[in-house]
C-alpha positions in Angstrom: 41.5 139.5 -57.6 38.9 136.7 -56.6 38.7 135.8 -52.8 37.1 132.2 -52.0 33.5 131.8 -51.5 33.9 129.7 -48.4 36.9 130.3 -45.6 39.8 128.1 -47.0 42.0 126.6 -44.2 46.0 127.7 -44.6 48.5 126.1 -42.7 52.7 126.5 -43.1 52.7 123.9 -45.5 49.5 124.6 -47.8 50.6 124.8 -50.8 49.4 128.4 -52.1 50.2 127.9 -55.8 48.9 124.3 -56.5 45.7 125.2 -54.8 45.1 128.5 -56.2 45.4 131.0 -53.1 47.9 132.8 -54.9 48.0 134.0 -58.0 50.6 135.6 -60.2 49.3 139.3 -59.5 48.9 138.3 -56.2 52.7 136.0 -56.1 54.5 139.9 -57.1 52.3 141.3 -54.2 53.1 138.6 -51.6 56.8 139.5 -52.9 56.3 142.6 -52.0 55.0 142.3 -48.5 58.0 140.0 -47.8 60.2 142.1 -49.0 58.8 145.4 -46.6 58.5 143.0 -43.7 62.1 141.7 -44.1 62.9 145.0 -44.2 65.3 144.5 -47.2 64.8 143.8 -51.1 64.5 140.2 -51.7 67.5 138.9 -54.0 66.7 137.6 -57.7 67.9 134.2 -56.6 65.4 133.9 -53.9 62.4 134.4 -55.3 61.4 131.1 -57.2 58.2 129.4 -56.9 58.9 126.5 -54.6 60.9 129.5 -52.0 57.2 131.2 -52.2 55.1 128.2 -52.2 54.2 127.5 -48.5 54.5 129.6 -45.5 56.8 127.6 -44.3 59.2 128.2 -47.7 59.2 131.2 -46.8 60.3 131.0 -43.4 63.0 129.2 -44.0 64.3 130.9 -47.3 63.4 134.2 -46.4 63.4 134.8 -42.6 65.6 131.7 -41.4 68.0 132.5 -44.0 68.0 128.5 -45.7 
């Protein structure tokens, strides 16, 4: 995995796909994170792109339960 040359400013709505952050070895281990944090497996249905593309998405599909 490649990290950025120069600090690279995230907020909760960066978009972590379009802009590269993530990749997809690095999309199955953000999954996996969640998914520890949360404290539960994530279901199929809830992990799509735009429910993992911001922090924010996240939040709201994951933690707030959107």
């Amino acid at each position: 995995m490649e990290l950025h040359d120069e600090p690279v400013e995230v907020n909760d709505d960066t978009d972590l796909i379009e802009s590269g952050l993530v990749s997809s070895l690095q999309f199955v281990s953000m999954v996996v994170e969640i998914e520890k944090i949360h404290g539960m497996p994530l279901a199929p249905g809830d992990i799509t792109i735009n429910s993992m593309r911001s922090i924010r998405a996240v939040d709201d599909k994951i933690f707030q339960g959107q």
